[in-house]
C-alpha positions, 0 to 999 in steps of 0.5 A: 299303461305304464307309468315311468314313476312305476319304474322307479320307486321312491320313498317318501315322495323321492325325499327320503335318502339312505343312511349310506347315501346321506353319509356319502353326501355328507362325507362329500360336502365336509371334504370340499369345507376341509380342503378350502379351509385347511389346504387352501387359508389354513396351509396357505396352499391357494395363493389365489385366497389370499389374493382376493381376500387382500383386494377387500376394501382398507382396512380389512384388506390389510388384514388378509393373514388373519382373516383367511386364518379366521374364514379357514378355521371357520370352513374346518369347523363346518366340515365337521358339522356337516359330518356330525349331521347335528341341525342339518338344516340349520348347518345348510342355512350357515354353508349358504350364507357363507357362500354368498358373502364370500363369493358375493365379497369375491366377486366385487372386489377380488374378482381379478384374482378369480381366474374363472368366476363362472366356473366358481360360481357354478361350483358353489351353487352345485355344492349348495344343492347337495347341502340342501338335498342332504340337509333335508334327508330325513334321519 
């Protein structure tokens, strides 16, 4: 009798991903941090940042100029960490937590400045799994 795990072989239990496919995610991943952190806070090009950012509670609301420089910086320097693959979990661990204050911070206060929370949220938690699959892909 066949086995649909016959079919299909897997490495290591299914964990193992090939250095072509961990460079490819990896790649992936720090493209998303890039474009977040330098088009859209850096170059100032999603007025919609801005926006949500300046929503947060006084005085910090008041500071929306040099806190989206400062969380775009931050998004710039986790592209490359990711791209590094140093401490891949550790960088997955810092991507999630980051992710959640953000959307978390977002989502209370700004949530009038996202045009579809859902559909932001749902985003992030797709690009979470894909930081966690890559950040367990054995080197």
């Amino acid at each position: 009798m066949c086995d649909d795990r016959d079919l299909v072989p897997q490495h290591n239990d299914g964990k193992y991903i090939g250095p072509e496919t961990r460079a490819l995610a990896r790649g992936l991943v720090a493209i998303v941090w890039l474009y977040q952190g330098l088009w859209c806070k850096l170059m100032a090009r999603c007025p919609s940042h801005a926006a949500v950012v300046s929503s947060l509670p006084q005085p910090i609301g008041n500071l929306a100029g040099p806190l989206l420089m400062i969380i775009g910086t931050i998004e710039v320097a986790l592209a490359m960490w990711v791209v590094s693959g140093w401490r891949s979990r550790l960088a997955a661990a810092a991507q999630t937590v980051l992710l959640l204050v953000m959307n978390g911070g977002g989502l209370v206060w700004g949530r009038s400045a996202i045009a579809d929370p859902f559909s932001t949220v749902l985003n992030n938690v797709v690009l979470l799994a894909l930081v966690w699959i890559v950040s367990d892909a054995h080197v």
